[in-house]
Structures are given as C-alpha cells and as structure tokens.
PyMOL CGO cylinders between C-alpha atoms (Angstrom):
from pymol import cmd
from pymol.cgo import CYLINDER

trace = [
    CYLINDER, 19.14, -28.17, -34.99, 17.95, -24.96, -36.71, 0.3, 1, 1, 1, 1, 1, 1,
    CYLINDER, 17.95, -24.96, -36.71, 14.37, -26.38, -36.57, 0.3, 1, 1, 1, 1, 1, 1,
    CYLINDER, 14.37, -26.38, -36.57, 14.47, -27.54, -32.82, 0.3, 1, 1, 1, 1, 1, 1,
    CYLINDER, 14.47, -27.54, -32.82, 15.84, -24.08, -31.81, 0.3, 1, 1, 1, 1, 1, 1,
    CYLINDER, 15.84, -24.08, -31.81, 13.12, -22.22, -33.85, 0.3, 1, 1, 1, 1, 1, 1,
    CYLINDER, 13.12, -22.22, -33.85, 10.47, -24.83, -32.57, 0.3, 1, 1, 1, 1, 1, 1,
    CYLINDER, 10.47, -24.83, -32.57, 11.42, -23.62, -28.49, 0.3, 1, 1, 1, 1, 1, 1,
    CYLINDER, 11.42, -23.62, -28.49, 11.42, -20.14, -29.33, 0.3, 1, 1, 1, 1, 1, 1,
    CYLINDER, 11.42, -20.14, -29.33, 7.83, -20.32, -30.88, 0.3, 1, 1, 1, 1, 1, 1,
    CYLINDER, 7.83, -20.32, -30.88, 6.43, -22.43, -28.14, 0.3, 1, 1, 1, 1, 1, 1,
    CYLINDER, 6.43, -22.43, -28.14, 8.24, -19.59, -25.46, 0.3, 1, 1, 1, 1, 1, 1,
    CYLINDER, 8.24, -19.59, -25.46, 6.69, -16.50, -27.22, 0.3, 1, 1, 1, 1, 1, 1,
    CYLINDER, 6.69, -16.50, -27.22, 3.48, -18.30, -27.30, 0.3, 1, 1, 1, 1, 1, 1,
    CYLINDER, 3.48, -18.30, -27.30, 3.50, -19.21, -23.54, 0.3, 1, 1, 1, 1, 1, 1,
    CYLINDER, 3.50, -19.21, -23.54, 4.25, -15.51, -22.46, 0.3, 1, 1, 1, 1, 1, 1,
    CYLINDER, 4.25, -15.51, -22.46, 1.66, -14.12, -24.79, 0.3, 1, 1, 1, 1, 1, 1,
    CYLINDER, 1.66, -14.12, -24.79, -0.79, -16.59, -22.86, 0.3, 1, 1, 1, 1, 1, 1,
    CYLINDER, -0.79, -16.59, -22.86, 0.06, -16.02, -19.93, 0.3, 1, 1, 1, 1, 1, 1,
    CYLINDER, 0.06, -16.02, -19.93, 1.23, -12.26, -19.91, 0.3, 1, 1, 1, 1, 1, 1,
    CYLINDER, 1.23, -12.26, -19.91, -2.50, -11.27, -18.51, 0.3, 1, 1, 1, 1, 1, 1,
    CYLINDER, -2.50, -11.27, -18.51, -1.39, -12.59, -15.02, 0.3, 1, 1, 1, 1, 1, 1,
    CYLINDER, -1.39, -12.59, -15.02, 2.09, -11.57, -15.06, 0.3, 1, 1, 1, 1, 1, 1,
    CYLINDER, 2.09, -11.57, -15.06, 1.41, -8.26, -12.76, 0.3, 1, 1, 1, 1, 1, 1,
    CYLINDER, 1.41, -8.26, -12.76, -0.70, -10.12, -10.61, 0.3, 1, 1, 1, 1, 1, 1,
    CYLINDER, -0.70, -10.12, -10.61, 1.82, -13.13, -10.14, 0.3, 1, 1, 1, 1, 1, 1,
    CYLINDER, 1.82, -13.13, -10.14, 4.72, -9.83, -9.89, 0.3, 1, 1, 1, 1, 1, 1,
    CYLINDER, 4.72, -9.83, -9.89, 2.71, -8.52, -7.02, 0.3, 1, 1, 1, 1, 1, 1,
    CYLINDER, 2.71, -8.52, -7.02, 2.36, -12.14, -5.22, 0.3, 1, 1, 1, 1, 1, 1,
    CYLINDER, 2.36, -12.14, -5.22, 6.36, -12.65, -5.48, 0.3, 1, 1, 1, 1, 1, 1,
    CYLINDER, 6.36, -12.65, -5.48, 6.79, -9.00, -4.03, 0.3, 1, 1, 1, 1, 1, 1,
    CYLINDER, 6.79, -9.00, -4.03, 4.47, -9.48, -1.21, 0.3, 1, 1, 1, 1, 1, 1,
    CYLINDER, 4.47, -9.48, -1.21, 6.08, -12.87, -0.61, 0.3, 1, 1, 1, 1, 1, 1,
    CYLINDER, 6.08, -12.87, -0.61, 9.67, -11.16, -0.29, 0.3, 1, 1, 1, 1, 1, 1,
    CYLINDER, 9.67, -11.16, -0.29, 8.59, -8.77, 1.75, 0.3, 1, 1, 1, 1, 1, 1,
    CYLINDER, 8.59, -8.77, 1.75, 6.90, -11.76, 4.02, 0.3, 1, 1, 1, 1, 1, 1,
    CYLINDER, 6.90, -11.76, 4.02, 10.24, -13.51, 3.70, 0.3, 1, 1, 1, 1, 1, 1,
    CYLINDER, 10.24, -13.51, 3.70, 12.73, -10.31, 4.64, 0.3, 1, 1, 1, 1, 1, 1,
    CYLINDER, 12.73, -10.31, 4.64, 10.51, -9.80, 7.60, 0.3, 1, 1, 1, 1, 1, 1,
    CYLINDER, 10.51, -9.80, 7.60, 10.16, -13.69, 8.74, 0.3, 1, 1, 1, 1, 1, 1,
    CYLINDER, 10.16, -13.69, 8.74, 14.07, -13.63, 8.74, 0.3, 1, 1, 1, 1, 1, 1,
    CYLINDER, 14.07, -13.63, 8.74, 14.39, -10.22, 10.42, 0.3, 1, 1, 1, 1, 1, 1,
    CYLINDER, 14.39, -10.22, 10.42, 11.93, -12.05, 13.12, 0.3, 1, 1, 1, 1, 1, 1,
    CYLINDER, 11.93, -12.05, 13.12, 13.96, -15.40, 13.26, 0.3, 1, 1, 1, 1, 1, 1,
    CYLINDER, 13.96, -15.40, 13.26, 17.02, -13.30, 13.80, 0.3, 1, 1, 1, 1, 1, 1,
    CYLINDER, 17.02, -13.30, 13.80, 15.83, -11.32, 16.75, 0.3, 1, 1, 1, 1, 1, 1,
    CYLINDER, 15.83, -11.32, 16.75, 14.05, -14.77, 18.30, 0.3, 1, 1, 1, 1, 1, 1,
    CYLINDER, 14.05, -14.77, 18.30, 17.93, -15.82, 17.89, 0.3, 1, 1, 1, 1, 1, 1,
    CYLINDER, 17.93, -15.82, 17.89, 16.47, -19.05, 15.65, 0.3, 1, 1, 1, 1, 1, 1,
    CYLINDER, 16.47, -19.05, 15.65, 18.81, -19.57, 13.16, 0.3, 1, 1, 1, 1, 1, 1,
    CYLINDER, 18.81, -19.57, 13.16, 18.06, -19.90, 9.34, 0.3, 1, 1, 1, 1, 1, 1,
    CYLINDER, 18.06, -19.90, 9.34, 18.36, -23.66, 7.80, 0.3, 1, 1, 1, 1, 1, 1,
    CYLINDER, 18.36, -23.66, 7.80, 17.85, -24.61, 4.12, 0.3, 1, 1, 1, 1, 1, 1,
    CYLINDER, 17.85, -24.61, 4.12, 14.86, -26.80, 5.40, 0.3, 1, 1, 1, 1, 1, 1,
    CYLINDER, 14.86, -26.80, 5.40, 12.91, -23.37, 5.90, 0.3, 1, 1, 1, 1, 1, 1,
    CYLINDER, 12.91, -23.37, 5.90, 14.29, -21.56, 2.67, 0.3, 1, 1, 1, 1, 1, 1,
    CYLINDER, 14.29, -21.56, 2.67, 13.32, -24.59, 1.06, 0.3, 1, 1, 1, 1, 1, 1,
    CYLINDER, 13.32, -24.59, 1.06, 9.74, -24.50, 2.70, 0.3, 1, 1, 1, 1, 1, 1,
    CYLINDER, 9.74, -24.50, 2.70, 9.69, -20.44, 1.39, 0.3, 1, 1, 1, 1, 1, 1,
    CYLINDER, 9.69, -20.44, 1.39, 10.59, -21.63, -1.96, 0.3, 1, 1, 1, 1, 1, 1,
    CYLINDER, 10.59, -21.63, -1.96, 7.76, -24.40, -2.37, 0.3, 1, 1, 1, 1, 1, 1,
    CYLINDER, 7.76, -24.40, -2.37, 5.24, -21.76, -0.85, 0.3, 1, 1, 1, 1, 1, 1,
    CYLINDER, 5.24, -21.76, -0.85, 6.29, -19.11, -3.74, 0.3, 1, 1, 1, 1, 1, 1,
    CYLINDER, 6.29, -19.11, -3.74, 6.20, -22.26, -6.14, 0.3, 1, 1, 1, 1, 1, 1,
    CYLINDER, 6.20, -22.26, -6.14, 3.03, -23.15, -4.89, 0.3, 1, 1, 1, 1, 1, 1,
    CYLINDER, 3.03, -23.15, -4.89, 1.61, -19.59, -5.14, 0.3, 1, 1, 1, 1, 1, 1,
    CYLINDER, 1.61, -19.59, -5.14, 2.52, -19.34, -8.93, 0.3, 1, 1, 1, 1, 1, 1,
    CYLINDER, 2.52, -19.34, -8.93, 1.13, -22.26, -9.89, 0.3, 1, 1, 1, 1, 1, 1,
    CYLINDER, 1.13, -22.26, -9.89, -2.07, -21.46, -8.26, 0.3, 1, 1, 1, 1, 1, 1,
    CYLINDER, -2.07, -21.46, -8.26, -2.26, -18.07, -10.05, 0.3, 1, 1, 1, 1, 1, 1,
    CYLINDER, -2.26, -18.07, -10.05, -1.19, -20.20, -13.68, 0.3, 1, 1, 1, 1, 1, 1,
    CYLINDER, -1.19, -20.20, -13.68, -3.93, -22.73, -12.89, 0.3, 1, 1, 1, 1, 1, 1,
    CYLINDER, -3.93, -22.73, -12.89, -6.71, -20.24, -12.32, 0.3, 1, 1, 1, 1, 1, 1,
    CYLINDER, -6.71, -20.24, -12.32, -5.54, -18.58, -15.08, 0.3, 1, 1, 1, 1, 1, 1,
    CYLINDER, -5.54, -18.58, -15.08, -6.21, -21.65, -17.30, 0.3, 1, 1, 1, 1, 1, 1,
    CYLINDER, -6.21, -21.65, -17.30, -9.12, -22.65, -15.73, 0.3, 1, 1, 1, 1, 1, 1,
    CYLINDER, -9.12, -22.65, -15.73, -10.45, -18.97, -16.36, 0.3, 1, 1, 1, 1, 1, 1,
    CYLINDER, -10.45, -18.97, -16.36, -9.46, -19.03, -19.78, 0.3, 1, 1, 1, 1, 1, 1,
    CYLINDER, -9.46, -19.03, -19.78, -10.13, -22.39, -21.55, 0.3, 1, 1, 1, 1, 1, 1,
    CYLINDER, -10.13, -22.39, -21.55, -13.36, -23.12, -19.18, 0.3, 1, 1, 1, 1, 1, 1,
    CYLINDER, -13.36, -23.12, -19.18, -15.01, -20.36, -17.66, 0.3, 1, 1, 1, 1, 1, 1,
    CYLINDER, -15.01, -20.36, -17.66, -14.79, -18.20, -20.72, 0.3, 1, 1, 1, 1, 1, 1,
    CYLINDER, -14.79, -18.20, -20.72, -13.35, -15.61, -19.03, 0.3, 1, 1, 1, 1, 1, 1,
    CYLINDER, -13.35, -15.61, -19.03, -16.47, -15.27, -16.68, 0.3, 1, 1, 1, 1, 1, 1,
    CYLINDER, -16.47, -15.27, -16.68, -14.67, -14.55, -13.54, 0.3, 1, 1, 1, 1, 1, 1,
    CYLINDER, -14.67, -14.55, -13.54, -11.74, -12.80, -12.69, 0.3, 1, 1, 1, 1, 1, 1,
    CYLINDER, -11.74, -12.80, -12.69, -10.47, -15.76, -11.37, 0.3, 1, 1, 1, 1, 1, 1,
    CYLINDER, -10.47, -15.76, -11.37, -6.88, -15.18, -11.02, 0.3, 1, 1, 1, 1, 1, 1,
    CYLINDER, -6.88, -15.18, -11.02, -7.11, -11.98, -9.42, 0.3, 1, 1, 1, 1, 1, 1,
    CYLINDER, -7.11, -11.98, -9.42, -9.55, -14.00, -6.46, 0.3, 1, 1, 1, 1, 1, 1,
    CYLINDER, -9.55, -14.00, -6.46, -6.79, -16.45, -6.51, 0.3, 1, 1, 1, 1, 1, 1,
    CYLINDER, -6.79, -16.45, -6.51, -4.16, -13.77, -5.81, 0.3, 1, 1, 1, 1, 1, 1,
    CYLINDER, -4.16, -13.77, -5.81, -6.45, -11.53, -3.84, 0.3, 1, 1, 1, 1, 1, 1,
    CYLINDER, -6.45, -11.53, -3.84, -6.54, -14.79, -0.85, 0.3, 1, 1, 1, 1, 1, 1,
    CYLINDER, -6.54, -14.79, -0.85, -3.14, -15.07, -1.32, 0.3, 1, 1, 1, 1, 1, 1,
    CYLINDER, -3.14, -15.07, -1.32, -2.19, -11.41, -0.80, 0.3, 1, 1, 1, 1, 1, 1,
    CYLINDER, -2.19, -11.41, -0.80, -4.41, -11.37, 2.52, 0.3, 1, 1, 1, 1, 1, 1,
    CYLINDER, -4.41, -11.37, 2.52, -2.74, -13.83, 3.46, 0.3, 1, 1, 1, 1, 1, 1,
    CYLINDER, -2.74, -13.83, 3.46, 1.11, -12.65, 2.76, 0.3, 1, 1, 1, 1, 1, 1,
    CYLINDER, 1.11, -12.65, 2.76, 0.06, -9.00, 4.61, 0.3, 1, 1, 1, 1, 1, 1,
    CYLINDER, 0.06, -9.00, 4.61, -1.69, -10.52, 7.84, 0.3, 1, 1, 1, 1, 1, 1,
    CYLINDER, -1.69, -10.52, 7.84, 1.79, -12.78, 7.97, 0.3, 1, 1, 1, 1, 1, 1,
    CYLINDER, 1.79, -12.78, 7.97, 3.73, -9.50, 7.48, 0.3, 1, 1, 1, 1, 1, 1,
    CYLINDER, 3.73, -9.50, 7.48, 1.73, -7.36, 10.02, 0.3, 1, 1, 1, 1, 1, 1,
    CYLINDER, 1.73, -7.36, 10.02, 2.74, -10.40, 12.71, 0.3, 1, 1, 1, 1, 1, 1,
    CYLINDER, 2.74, -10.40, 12.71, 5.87, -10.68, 11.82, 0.3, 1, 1, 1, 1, 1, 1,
    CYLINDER, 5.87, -10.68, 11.82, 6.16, -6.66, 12.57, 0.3, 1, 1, 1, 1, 1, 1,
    CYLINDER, 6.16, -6.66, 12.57, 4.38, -7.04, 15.28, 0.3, 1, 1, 1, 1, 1, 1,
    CYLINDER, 4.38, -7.04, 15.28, 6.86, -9.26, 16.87, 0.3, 1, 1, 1, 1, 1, 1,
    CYLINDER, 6.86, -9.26, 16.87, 9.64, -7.50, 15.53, 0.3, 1, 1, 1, 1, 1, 1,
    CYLINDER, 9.64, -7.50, 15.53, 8.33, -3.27, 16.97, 0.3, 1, 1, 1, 1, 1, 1,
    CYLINDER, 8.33, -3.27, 16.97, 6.70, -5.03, 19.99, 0.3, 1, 1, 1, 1, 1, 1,
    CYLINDER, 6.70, -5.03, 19.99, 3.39, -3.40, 19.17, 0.3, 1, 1, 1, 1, 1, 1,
    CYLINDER, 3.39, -3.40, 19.17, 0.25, -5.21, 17.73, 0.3, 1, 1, 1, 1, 1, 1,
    CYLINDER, 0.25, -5.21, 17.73, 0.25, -3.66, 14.45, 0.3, 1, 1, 1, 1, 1, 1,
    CYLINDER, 0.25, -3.66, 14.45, -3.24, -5.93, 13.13, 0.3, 1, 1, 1, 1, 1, 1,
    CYLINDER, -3.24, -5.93, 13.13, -5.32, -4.42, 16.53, 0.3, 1, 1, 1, 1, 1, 1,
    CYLINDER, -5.32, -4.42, 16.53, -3.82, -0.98, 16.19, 0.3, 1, 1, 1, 1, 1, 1,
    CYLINDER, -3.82, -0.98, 16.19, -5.52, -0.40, 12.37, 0.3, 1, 1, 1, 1, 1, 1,
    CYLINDER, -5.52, -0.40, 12.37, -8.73, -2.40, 13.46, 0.3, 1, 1, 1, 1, 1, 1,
    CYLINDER, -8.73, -2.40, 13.46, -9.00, 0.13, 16.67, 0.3, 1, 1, 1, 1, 1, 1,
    CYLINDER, -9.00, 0.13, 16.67, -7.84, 2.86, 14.12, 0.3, 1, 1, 1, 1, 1, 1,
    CYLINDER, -7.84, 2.86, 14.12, -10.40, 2.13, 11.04, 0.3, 1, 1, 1, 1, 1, 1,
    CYLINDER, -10.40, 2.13, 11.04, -13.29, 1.33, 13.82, 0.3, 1, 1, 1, 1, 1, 1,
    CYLINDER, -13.29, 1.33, 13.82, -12.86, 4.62, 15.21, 0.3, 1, 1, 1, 1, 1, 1,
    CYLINDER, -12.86, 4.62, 15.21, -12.50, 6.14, 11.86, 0.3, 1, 1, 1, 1, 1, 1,
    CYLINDER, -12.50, 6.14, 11.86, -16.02, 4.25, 10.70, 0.3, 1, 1, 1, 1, 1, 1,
    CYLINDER, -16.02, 4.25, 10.70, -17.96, 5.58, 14.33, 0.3, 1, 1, 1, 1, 1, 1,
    CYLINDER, -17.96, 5.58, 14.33, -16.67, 9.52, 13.69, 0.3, 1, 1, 1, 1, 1, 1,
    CYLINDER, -16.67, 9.52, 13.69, -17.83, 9.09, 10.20, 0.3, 1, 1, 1, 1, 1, 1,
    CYLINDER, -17.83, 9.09, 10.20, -21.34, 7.47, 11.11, 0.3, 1, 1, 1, 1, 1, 1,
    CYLINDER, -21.34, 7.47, 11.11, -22.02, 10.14, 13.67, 0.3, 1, 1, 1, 1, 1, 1,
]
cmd.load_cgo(trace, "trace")
C-alpha cells in the first residue's frame, strides 16, 4: 500500500512540473470564463430566463473544453514542435477574445449601451487624432 501511495504521489509531482508552464495561462482562461459566467447570469436574470442545470452543465463542458485545449497544445508544443511556437498562449489568446467579446455583450445588454461600438468609435478616433 506504501508503494501504491508513493507511486501516485510521484506520478502527481511529475504532472504539475509538466504542466506548471501553462498553469497562468489556463488561471487566466478560468478567470475570464467566470467573469463570462457572473455576467451571462446577471443577463439571464434581468431577461427574467431562469437558470437550469442544463446551462451550468453547458458552462462546465465549455471550461472543460477550454482546459483541455490549453493541455493539448501544451503537449503538442512540447513533445512535437520542440517548443517552436508558443502554442498554448495562441490557444488561450482565441479563447480569451472570445470570453471578452461574450463579456462586452453580455454588458451591453445588461447597461443598455453598446459597449463593443463605443471602444471601436473610441480607439478609431484615438488612431485619426494621432495620425493627424
């Protein structure tokens, strides 16, 4: 038994040392995912939907789904690539656009303004005055 238990804890440390590279990044993905979440209920709430397990189930297979994108580049990146691209962080970087762009609507809906337009106007102008 003293074997088996030593056995797991050698094969856990050497899974987190492999994989502790993408730990911020995969951090970052679950925070912008919450924050995509809190604001996707805040919006269901004020639509007056009502929250079901079918869509906390469909949030938890999306997070799922993230990490094990951002594992499987990491392999990929790792035991094939040679650590030629920064694979992972393109990985996250797609899924980060998309989390903010969902979080932007959902705000939008929620402060009745079209936060996404507003910073395009905003940064367009900002780019002209800068040109000139």
């Amino acid at each position: 038994m003293n074997n088996i238990v030593t056995t797991l804890i050698k094969i856990g440390a050497s899974l987190l040392f492999y994989f502790a590279p993408v730990a911020s990044i995969v951090y970052a993905v679950i925070a912008l995912w919450a924050i995509d979440w809190i604001t996707g209920v805040w919006r269901s709430r004020l639509a007056g939907r009502s929250f079901t397990s079918y869509r906390l189930r469909k949030s938890v297979n999306k997070i799922s789904g993230y990490i094990i994108a951002i594992i499987s580049a990491h392999i990929l990146n790792q035991a094939l690539l040679a650590n030629a691209l920064n694979l992972p962080s393109i990985v996250a970087a797609y899924i980060g656009i998309t989390e903010v762009t969902s979080i932007y609507e959902n705000l939008s809906d929620i402060t009745g303004k079209k936060l996404l337009k507003d910073i395009a106007t905003d940064l367009s102008n900002h780019i002209k005055n800068k040109m000139k």
